[in-house]
N, CA, C and O atoms as CSV, one atom per row, in Angstrom:
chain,resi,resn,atom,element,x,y,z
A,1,UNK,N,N,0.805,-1.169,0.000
A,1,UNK,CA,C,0.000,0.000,0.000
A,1,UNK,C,C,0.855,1.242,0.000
A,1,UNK,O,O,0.485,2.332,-0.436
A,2,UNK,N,N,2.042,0.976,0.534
A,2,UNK,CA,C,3.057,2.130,0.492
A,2,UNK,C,C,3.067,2.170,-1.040
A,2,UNK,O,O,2.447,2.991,-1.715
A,3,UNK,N,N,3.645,1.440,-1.386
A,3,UNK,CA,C,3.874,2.132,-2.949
A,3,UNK,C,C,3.104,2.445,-3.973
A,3,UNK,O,O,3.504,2.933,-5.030
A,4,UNK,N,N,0.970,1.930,-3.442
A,4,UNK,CA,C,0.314,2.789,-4.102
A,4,UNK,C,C,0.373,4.086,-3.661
A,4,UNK,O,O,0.287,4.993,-4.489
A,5,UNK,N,N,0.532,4.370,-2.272
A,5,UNK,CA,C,0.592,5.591,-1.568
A,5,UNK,C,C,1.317,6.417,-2.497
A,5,UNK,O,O,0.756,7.425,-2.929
A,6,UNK,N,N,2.379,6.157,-2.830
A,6,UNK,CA,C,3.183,7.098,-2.476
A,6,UNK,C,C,3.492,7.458,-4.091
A,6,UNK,O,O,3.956,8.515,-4.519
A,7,UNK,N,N,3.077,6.203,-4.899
A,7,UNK,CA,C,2.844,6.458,-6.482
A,7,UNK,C,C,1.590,7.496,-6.556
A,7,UNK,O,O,1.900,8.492,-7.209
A,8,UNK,N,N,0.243,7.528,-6.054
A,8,UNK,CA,C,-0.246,8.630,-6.063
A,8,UNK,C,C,-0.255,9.713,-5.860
A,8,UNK,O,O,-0.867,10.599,-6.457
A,9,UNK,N,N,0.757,9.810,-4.561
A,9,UNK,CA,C,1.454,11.138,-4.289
A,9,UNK,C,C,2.296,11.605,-5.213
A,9,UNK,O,O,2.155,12.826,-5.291
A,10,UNK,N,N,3.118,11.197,-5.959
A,10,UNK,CA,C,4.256,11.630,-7.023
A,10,UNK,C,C,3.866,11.649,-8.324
A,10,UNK,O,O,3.588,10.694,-9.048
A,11,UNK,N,N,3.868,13.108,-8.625
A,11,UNK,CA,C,2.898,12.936,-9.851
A,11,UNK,C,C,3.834,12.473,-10.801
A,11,UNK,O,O,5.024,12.441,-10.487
A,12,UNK,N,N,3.388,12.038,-12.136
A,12,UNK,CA,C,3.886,11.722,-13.115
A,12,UNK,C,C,4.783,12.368,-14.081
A,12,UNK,O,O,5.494,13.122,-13.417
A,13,UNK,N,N,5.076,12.439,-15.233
A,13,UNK,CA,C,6.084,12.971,-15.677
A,13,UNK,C,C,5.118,14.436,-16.531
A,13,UNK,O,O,5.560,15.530,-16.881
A,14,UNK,N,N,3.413,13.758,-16.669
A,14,UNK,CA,C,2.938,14.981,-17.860
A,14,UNK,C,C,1.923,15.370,-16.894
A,14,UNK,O,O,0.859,15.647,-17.447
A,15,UNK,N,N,1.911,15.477,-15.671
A,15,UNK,CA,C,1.231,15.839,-14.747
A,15,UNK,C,C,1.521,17.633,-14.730
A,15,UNK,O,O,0.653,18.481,-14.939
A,16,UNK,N,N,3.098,17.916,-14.398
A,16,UNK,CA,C,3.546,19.425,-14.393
A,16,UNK,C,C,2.788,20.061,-15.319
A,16,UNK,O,O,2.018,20.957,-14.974
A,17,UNK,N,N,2.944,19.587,-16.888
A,17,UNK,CA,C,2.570,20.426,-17.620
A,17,UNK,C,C,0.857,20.624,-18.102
A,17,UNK,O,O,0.247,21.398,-18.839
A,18,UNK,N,N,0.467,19.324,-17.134
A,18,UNK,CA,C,-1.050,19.464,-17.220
A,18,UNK,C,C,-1.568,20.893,-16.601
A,18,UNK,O,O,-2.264,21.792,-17.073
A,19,UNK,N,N,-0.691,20.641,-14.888
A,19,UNK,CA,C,-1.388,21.513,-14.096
A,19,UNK,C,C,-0.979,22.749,-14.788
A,19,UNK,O,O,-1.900,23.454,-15.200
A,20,UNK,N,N,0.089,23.096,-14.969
A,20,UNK,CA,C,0.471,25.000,-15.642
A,20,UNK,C,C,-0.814,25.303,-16.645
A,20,UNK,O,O,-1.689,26.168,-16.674
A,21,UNK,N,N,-0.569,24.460,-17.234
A,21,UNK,CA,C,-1.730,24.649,-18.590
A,21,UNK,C,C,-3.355,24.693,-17.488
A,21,UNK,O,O,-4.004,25.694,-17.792
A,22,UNK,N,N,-3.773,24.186,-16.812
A,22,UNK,CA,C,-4.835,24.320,-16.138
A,22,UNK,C,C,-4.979,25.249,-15.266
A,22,UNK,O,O,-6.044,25.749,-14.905
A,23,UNK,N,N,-3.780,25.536,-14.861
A,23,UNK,CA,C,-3.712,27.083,-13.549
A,23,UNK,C,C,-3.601,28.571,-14.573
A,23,UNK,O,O,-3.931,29.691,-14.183
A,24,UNK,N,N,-3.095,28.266,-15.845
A,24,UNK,CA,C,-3.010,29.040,-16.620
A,24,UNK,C,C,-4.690,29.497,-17.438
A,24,UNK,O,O,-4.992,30.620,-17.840
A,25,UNK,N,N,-5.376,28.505,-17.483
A,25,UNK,CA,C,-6.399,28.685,-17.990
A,25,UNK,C,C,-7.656,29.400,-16.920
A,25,UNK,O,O,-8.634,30.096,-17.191
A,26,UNK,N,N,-7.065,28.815,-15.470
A,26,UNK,CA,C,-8.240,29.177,-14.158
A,26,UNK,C,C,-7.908,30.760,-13.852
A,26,UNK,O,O,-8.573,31.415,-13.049
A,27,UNK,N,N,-6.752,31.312,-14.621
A,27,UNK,CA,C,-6.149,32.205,-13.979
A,27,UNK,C,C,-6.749,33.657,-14.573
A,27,UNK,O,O,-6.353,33.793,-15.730
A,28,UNK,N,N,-7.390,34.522,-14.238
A,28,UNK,CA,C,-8.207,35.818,-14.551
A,28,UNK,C,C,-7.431,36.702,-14.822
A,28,UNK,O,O,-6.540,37.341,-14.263
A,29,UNK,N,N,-8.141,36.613,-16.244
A,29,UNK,CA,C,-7.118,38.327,-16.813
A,29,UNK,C,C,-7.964,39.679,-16.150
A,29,UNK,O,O,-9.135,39.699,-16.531
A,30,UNK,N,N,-7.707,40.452,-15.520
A,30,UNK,CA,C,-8.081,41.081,-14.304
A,30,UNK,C,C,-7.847,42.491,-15.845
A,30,UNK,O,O,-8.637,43.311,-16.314
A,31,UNK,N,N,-7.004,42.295,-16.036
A,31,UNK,CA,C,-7.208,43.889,-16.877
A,31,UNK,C,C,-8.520,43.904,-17.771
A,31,UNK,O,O,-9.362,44.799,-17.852
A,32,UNK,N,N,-8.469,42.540,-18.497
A,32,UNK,CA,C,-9.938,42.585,-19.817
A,32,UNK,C,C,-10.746,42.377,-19.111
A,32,UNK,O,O,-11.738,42.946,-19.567
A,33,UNK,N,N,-11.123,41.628,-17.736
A,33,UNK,CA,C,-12.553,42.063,-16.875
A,33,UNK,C,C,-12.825,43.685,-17.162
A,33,UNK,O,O,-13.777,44.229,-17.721
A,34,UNK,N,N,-11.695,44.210,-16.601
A,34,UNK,CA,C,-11.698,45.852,-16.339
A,34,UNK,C,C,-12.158,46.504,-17.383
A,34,UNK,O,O,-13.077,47.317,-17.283
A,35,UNK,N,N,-11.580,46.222,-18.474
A,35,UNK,CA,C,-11.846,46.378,-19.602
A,35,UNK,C,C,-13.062,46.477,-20.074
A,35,UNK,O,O,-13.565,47.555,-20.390
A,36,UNK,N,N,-13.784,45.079,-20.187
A,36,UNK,CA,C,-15.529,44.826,-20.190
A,36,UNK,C,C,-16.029,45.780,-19.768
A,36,UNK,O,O,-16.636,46.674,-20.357
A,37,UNK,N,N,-15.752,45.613,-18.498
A,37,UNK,CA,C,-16.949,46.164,-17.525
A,37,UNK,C,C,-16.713,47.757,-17.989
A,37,UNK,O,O,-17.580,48.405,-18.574
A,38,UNK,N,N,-15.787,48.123,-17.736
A,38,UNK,CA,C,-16.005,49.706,-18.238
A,38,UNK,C,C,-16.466,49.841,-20.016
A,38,UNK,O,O,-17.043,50.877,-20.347
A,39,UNK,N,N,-16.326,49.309,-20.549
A,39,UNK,CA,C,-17.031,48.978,-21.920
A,39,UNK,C,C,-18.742,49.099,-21.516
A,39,UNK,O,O,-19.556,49.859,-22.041
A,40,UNK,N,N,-18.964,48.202,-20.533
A,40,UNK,CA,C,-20.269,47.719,-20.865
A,40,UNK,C,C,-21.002,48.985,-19.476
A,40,UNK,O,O,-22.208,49.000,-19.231
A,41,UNK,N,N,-20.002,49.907,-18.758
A,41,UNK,CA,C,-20.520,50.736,-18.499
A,41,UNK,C,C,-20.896,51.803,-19.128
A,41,UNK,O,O,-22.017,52.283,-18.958
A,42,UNK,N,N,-19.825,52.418,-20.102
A,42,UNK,CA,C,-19.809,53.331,-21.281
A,42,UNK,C,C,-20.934,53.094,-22.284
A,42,UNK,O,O,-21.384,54.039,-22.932
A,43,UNK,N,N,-21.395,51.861,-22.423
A,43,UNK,CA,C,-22.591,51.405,-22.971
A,43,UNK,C,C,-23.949,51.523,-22.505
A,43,UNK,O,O,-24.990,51.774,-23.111
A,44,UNK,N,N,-23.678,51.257,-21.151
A,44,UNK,CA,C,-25.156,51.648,-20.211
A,44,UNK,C,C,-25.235,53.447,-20.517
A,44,UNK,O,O,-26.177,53.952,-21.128
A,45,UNK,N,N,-24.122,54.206,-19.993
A,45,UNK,CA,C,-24.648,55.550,-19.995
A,45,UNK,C,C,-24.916,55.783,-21.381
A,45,UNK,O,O,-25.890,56.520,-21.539
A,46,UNK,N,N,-24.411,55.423,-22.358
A,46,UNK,CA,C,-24.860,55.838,-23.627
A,46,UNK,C,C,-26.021,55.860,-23.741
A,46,UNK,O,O,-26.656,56.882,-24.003
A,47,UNK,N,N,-26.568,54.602,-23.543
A,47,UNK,CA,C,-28.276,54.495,-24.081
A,47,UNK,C,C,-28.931,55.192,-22.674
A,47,UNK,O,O,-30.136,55.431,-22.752
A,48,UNK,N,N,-28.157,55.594,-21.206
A,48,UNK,CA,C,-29.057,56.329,-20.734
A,48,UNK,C,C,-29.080,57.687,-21.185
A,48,UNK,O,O,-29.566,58.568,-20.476
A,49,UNK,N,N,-28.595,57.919,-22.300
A,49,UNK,CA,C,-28.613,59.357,-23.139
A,49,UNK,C,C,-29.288,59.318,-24.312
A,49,UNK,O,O,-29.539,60.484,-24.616
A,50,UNK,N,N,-29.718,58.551,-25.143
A,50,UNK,CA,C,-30.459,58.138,-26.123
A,50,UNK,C,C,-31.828,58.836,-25.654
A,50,UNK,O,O,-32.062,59.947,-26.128
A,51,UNK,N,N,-32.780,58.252,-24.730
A,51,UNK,CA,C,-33.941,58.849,-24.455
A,51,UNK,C,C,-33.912,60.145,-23.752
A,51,UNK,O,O,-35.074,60.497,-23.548
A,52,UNK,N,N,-33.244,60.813,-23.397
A,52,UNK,CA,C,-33.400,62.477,-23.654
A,52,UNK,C,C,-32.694,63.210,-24.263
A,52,UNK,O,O,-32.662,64.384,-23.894
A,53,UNK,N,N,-31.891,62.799,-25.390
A,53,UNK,CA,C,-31.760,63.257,-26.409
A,53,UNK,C,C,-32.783,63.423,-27.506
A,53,UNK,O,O,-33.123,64.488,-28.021
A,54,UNK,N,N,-33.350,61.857,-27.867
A,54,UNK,CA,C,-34.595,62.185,-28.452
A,54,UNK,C,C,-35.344,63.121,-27.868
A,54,UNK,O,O,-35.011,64.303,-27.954
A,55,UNK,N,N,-36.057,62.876,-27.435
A,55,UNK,CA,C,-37.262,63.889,-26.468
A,55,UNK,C,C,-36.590,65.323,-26.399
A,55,UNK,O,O,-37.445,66.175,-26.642
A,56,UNK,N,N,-35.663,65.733,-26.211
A,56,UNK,CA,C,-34.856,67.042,-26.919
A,56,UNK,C,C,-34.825,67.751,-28.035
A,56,UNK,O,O,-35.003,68.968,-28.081
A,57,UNK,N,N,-34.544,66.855,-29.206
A,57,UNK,CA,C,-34.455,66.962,-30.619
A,57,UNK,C,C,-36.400,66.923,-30.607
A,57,UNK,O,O,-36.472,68.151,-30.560
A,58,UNK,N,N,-37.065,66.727,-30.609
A,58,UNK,CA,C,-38.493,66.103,-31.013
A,58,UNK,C,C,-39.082,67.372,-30.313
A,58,UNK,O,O,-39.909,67.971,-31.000
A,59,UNK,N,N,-38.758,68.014,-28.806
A,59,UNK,CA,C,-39.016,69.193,-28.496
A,59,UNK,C,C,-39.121,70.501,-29.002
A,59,UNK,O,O,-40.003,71.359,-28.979
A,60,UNK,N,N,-37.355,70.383,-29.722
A,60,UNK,CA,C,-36.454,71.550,-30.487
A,60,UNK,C,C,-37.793,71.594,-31.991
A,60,UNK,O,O,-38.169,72.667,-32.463
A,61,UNK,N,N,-38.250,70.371,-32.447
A,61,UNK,CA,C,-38.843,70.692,-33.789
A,61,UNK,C,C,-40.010,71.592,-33.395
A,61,UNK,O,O,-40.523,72.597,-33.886
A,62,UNK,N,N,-40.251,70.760,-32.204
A,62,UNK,CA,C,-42.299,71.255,-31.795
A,62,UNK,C,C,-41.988,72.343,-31.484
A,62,UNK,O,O,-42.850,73.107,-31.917
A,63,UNK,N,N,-40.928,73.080,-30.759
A,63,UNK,CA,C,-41.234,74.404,-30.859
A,63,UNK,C,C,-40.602,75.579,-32.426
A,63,UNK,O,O,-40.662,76.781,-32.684
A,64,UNK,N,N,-40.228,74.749,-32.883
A,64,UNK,CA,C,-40.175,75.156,-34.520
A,64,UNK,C,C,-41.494,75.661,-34.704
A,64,UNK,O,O,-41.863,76.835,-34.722
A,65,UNK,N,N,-42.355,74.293,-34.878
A,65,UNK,CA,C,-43.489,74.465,-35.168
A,65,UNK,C,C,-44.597,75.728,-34.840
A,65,UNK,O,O,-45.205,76.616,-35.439
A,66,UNK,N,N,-44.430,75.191,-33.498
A,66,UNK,CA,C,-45.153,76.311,-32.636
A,66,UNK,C,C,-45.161,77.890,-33.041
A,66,UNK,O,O,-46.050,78.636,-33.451
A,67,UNK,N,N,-43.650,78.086,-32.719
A,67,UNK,CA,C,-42.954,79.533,-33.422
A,67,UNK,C,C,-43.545,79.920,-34.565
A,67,UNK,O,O,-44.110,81.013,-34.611
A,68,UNK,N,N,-43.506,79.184,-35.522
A,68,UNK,CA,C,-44.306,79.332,-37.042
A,68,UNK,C,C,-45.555,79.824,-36.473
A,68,UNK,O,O,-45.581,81.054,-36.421
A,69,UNK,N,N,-46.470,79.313,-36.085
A,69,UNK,CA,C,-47.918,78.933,-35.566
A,69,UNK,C,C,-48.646,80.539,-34.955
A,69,UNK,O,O,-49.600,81.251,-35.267
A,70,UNK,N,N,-47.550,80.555,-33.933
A,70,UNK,CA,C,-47.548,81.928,-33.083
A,70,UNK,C,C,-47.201,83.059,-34.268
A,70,UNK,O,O,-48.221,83.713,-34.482
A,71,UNK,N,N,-45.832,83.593,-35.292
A,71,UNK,CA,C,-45.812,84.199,-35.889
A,71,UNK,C,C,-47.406,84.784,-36.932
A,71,UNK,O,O,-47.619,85.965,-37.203
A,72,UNK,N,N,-48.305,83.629,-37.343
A,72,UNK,CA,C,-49.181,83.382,-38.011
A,72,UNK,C,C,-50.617,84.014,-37.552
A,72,UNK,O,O,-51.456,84.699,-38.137
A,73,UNK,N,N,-50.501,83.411,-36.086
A,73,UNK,CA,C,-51.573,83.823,-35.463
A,73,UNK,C,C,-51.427,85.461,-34.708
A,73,UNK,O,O,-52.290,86.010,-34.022
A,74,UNK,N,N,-49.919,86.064,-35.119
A,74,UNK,CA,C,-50.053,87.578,-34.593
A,74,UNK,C,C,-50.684,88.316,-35.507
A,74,UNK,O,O,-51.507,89.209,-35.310
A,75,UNK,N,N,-50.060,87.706,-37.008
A,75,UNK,CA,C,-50.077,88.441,-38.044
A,75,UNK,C,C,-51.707,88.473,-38.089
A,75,UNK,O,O,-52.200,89.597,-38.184
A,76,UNK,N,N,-52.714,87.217,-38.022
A,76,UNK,CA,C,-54.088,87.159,-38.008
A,76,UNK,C,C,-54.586,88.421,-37.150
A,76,UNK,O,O,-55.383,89.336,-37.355
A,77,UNK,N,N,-53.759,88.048,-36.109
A,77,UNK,CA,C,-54.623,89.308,-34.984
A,77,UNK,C,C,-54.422,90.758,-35.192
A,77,UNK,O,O,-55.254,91.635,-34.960
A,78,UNK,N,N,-52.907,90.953,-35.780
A,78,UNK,CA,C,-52.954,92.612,-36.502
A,78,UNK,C,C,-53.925,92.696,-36.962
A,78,UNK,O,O,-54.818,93.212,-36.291
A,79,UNK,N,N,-54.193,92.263,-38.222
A,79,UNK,CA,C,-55.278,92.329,-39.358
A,79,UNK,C,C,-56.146,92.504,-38.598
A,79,UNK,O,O,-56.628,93.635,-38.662
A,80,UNK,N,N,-56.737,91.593,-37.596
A,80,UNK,CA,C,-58.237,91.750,-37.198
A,80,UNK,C,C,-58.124,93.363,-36.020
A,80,UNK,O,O,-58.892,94.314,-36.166
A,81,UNK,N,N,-57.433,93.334,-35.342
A,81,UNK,CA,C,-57.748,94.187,-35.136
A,81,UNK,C,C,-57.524,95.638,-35.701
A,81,UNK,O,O,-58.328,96.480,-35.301
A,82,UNK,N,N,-56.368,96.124,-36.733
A,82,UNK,CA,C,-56.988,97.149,-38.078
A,82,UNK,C,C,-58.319,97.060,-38.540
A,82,UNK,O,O,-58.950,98.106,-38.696
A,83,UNK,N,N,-59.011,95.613,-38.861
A,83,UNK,CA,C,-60.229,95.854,-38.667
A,83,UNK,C,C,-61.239,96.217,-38.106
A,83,UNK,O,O,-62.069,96.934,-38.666
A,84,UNK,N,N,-61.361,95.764,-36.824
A,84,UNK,CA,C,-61.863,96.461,-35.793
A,84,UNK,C,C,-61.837,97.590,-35.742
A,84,UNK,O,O,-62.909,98.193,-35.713
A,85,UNK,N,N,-60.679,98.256,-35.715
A,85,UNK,CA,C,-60.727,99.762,-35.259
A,85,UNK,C,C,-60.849,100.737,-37.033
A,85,UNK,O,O,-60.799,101.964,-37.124
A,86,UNK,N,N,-60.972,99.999,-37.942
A,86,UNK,CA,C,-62.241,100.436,-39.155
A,86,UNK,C,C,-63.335,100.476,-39.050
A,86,UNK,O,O,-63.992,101.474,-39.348
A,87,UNK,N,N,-63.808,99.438,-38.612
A,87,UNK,CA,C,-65.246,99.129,-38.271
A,87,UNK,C,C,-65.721,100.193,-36.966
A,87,UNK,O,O,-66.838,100.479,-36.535
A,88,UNK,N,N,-64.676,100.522,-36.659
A,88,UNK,CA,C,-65.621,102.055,-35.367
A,88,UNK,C,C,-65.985,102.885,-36.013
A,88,UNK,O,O,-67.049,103.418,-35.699
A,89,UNK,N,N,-65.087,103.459,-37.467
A,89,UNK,CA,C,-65.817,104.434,-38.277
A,89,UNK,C,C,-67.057,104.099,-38.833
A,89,UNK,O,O,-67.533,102.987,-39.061
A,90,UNK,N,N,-67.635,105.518,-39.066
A,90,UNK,CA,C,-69.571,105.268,-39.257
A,90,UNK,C,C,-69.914,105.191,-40.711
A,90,UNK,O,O,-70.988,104.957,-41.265
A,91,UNK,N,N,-68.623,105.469,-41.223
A,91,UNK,CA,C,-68.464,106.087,-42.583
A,91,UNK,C,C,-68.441,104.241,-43.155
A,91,UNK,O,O,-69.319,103.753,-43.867
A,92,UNK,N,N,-66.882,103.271,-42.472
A,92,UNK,CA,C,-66.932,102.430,-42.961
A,92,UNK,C,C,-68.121,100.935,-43.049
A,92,UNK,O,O,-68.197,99.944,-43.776
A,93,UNK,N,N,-68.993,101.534,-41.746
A,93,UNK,CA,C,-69.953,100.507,-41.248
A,93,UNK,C,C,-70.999,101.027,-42.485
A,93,UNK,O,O,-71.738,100.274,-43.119
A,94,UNK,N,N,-70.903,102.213,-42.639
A,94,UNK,CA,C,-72.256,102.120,-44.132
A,94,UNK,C,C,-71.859,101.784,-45.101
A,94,UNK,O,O,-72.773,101.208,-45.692
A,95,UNK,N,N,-70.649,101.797,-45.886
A,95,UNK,CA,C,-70.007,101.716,-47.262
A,95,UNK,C,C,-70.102,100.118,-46.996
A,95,UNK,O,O,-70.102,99.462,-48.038
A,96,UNK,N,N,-70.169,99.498,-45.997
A,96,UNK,CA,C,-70.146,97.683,-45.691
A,96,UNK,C,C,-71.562,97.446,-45.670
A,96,UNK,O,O,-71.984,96.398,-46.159
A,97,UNK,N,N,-72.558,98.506,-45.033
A,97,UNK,CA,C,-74.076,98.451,-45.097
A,97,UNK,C,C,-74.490,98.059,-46.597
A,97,UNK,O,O,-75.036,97.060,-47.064
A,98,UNK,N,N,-74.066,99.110,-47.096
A,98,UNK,CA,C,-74.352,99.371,-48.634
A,98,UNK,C,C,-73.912,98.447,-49.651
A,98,UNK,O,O,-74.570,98.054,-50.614
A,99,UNK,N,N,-72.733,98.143,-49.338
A,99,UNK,CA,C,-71.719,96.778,-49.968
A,99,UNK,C,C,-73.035,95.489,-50.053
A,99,UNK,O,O,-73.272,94.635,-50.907
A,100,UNK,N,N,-73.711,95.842,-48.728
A,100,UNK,CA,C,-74.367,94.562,-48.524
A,100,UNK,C,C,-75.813,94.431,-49.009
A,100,UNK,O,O,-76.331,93.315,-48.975
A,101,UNK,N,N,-76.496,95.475,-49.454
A,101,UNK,CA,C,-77.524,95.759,-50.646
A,101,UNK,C,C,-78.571,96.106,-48.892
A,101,UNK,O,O,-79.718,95.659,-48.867
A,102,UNK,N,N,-78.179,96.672,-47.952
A,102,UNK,CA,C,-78.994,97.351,-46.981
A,102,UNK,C,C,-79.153,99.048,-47.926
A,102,UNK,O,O,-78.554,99.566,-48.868
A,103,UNK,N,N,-80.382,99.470,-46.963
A,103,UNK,CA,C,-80.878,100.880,-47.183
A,103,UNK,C,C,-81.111,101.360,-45.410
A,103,UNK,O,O,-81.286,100.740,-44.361
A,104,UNK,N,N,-81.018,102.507,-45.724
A,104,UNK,CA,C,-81.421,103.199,-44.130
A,104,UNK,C,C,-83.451,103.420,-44.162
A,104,UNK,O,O,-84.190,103.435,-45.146
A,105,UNK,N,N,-83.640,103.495,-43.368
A,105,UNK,CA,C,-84.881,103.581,-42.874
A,105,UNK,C,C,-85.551,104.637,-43.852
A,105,UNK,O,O,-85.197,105.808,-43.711
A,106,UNK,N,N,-86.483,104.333,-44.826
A,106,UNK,CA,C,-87.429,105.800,-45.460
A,106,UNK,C,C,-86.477,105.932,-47.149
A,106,UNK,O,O,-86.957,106.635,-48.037
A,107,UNK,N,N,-85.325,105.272,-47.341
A,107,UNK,CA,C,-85.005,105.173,-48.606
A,107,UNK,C,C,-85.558,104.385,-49.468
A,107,UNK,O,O,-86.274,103.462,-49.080
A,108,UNK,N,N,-85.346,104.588,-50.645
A,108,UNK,CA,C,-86.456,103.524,-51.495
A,108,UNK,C,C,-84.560,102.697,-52.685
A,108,UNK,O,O,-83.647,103.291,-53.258
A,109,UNK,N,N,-84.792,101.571,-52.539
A,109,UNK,CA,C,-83.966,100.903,-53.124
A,109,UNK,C,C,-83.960,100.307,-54.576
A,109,UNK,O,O,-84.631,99.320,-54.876
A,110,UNK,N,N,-83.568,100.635,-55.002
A,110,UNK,CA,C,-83.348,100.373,-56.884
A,110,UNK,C,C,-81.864,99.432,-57.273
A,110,UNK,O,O,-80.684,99.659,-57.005
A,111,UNK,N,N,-82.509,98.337,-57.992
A,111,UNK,CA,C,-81.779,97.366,-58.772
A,111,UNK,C,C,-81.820,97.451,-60.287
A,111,UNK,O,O,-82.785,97.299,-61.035
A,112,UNK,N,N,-80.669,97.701,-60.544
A,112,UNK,CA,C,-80.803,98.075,-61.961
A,112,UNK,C,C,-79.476,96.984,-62.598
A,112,UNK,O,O,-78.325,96.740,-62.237
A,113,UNK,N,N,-80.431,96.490,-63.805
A,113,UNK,CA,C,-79.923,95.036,-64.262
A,113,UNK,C,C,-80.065,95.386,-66.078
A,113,UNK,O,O,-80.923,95.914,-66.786
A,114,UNK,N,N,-78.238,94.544,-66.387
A,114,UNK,CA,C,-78.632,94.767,-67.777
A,114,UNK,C,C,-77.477,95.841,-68.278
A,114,UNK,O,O,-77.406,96.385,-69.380
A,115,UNK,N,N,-76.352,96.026,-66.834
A,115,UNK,CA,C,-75.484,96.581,-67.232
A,115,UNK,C,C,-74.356,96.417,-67.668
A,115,UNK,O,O,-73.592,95.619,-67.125
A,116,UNK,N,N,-73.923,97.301,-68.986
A,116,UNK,CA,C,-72.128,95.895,-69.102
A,116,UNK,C,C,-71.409,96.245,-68.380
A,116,UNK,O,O,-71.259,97.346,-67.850
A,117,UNK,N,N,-70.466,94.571,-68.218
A,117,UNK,CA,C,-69.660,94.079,-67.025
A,117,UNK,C,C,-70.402,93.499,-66.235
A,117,UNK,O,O,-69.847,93.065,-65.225
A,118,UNK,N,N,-71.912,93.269,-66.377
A,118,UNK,CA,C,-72.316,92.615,-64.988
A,118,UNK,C,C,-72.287,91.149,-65.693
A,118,UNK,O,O,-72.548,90.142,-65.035
């Protein structure tokens, strides 16, 4: 039994180069972990920048839009109100009366048809 003993204890001749090759393989490259992981951190913050970037850019257009929208709707409201403050004159509310085939109270109204250009 001694000399199974002690044959199991003594390794063999391709035993050395088993174990190197196996301690070599168990053995952690500690820099390319490092490596990864800061890779695959640089990767996380990226895409946590993706969604408010979009939503940024998609903002930046809508108020493009808007801007347009607002320019449009001042220009509407000049106009209307130049109108308005036409429409206080008494002069322009009849020439619009009249435009509109009205008469004032006690006038007698005439249509006359058959003229050229009409």
């Amino acid at each position: 039994m001694s000399s199974a003993s002690s044959a199991a204890r003594r390794p063999s001749a391709r035993a050395p180069a088993a174990n190197a090759l196996g301690a070599a393989a168990l053995r952690v490259r500690w820099d390319r972990v490092g490596r990864i992981a800061l890779l695959a951190l640089l990767l996380g913050v990226a895409l946590a920048y993706v969604g408010p970037a979009h939503s940024l850019l998609s903002t930046w257009r809508a108020s493009g839009a808007k801007q347009a929208q607002l320019h449009t709707l001042e220009r509407e409201h000049d106009a209307l109100a130049r109108r308005a403050q036409e429409l206080r004159d008494p002069r322009t509310v009849q020439a619009e009366a009249r435009g509109l085939g009205m008469v004032r109270p006690g006038e007698r109204s005439y249509v006359v048809r058959g003229l050229p250009g009409n």
